[in-house]
N, C-alpha and C positions, 0 to 999 in steps of 0.2 A: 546305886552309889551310896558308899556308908556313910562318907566324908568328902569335904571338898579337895578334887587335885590341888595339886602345887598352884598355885596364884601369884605366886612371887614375880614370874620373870612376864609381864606385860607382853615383851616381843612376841613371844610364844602364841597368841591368845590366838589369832589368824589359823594357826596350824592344827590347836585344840579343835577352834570351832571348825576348820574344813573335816578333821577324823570323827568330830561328833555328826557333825551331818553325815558324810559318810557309810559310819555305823547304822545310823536312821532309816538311810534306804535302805540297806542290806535287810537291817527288821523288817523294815514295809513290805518290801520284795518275799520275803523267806514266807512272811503271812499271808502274802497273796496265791504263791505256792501253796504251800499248806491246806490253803482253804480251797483247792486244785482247780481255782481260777482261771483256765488256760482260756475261755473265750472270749474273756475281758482282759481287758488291758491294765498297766502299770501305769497311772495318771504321772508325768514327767512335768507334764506344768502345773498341776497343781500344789504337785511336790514343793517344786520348786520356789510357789507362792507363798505356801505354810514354813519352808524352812529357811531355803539356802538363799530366795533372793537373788540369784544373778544363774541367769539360762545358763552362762557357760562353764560354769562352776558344775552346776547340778549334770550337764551335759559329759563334762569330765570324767565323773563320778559313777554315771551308769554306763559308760565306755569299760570301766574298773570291774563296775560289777557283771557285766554284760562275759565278758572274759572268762571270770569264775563262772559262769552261769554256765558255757559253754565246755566249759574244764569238765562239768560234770555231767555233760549228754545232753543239753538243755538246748533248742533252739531258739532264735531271737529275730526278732525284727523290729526296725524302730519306723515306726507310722503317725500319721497324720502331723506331717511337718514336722517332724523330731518330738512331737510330744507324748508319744504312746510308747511304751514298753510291751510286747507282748513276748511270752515267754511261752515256749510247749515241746509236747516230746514225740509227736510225732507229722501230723497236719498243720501250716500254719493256718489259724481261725479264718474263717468264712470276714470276718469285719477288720482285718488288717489288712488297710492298704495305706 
């Protein structure tokens, strides 16, 4: 970011900050990928400690991404009590249950 978005309108702030969080997982996720992580998992709660602050918010959020994920050939499964993300393309991991 060069500069600061609009500031002006208060009401807005709620919305800003759910699409910055948002954004955030999508980076964490793409890096986890990337880094072709597939036997580990996508920490949801600790995400959710570091950013968003409310399970169901963050829970929202990777339902959104969970979607895109699967748009693109990607399979998912959410473990260990809704707190794990794992993501792969062909096996799900030997440690997602």
């Amino acid at each position: 970011m060069d500069s600061f978005l609009d500031l002006s309108d208060k009401s807005k702030f709620g919305e800003l900050l759910d699409e910055y969080h948002l954004k955030k997982m999508r980076q964490k996720i793409y890096i986890h990928i990337i880094n072709n992580n597939q036997n580990d998992f996508f920490d949801l709660e600790l995400f959710n400690r570091n950013y968003v602050k409310n399970m169901d918010k963050s829970e929202s959020f990777s339902e959104i991404l969970i979607k895109e994920l699967e748009s693109q050939g990607w399979k998912t499964f959410i473990g260990y009590g809704g707190t794990a993300l794992f993501f792969y393309d062909k096996e799900k991991p030997s440690n997602a249950w």
